[in-house]
C-alpha positions in Angstrom: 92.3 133.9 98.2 91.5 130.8 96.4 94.1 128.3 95.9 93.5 125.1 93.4 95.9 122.1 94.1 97.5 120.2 91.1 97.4 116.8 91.5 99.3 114.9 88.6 97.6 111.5 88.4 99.2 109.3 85.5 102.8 108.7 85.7 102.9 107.8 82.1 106.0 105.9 83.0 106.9 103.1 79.9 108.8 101.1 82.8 105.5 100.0 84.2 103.0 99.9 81.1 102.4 100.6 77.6 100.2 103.2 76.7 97.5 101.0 76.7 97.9 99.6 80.1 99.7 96.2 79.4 102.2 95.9 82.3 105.7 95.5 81.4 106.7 92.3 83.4 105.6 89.9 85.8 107.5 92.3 88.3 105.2 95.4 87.7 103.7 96.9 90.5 99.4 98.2 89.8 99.8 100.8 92.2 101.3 103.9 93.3 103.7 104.2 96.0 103.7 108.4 95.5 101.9 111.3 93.8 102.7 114.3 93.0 100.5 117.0 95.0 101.5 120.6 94.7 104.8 120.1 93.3 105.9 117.7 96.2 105.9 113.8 96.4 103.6 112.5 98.9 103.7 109.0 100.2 99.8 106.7 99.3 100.5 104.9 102.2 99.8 101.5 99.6 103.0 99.9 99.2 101.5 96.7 101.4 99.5 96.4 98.2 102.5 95.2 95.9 100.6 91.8 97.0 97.7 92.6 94.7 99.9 93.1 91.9 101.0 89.5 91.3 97.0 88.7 91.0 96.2 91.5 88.7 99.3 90.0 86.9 98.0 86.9 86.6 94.2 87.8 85.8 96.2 89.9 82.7 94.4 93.0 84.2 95.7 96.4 83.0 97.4 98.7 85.1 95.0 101.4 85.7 97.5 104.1 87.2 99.8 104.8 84.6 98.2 106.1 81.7 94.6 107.3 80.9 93.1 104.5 79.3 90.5 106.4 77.4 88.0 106.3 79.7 87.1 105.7 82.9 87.7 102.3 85.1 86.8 100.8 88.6 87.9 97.5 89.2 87.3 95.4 92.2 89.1 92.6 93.1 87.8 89.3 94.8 90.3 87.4 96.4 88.2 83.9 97.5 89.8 81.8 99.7 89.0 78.4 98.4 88.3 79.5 94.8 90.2 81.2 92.1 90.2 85.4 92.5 88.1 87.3 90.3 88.4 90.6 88.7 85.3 92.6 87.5 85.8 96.2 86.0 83.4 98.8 85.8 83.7 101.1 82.8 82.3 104.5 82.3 82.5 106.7 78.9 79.8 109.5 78.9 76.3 107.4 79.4 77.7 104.2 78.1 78.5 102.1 81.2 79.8 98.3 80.7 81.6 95.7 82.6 84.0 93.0 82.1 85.1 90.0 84.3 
């Protein structure tokens, strides 16, 4: 017997973003403290990275869990030590690759 897991991946919640991934205060957190896998919540283990969140903030970076933003995004975040953090995302749509920084 072959079993497939459901695994809901956007929360699509309008508390945390628009649609279009434009965070709804300075307050909002990027990531996700749960998911839903087989019908039950179960913990990411990430809510150190609240942290994160105030730089994404700041960087006006989209929050990438949420909604499905069309297409798909990577984005790495370089937190310097004596220079300003950077943000670079990595997007993918069919054979059409880009990035922004």
């Amino acid at each position: 017997m072959h079993h497939t897991s459901k695994m809901q991946v956007y929360h699509e919640d309008s508390a945390v973003s628009d649609s279009y991934g434009t965070p709804v205060d300075s307050l909002t957190n990027y990531f996700l403290f749960t998911i839903k896998f087989n019908d039950k919540n179960v913990s990411t283990g990430i809510d150190t990275f609240n942290f994160y969140s105030i730089y994404l903030y700041a960087l006006n970076e989209k929050v990438l869990s949420n909604y499905y933003l069309g297409h798909d995004q990577y984005r790495f975040l370089l937190l310097r030590s004596f220079d300003p953090p950077i943000a670079v995302t990595l997007h993918r749509k069919g054979s059409e690759v880009w990035l922004n920084a």
